[in-house]
C-alpha positions in Angstrom: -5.1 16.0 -103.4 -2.3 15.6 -100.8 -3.1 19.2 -99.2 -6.8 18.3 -98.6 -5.7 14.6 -97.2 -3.0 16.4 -95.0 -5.9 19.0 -93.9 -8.8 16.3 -92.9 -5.9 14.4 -91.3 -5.0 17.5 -89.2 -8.9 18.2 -88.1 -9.0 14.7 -87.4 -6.3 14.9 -84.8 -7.4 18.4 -83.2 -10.8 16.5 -82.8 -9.0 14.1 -80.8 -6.8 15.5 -78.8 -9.7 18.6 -77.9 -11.9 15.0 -76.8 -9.2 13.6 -75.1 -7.6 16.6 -72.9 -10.5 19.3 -72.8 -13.9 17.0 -73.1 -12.9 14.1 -71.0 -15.7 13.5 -68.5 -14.0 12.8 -64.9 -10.3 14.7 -65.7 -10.6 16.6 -68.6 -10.3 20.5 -68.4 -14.0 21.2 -68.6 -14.5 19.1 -65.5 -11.9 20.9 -63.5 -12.7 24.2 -64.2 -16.2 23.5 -63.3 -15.0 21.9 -59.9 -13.4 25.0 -59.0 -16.5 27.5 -60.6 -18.3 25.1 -57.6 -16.1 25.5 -55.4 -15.3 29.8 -55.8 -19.0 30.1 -55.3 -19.8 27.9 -52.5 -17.0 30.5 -50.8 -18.7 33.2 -52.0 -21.4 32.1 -50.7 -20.2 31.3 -47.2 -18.9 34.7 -47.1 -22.6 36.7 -47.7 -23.7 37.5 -44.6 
């Protein structure tokens, strides 16, 4: 019984902290790494003749 409380309460946090640090709308990692995918191609773009 304590190994499958310990486990939920370990999924529980990773589902947290992945909200909090990856999924976070304005400064999460998802958002930056889309703001610099925009931001490679618009140079590539600018450099296409």
């Amino acid at each position: 019984m304590r190994n499958i409380l310990m486990t939920v309460m370990m999924l529980v946090v990773v589902v947290v902290l992945f909200n909090t640090i990856i999924a976070q709308d304005s400064t999460g990692t998802r958002s930056q790494i889309q703001s610099q995918g925009y931001a490679a191609n618009t140079r590539i773009n600018t450099l296409l003749p």
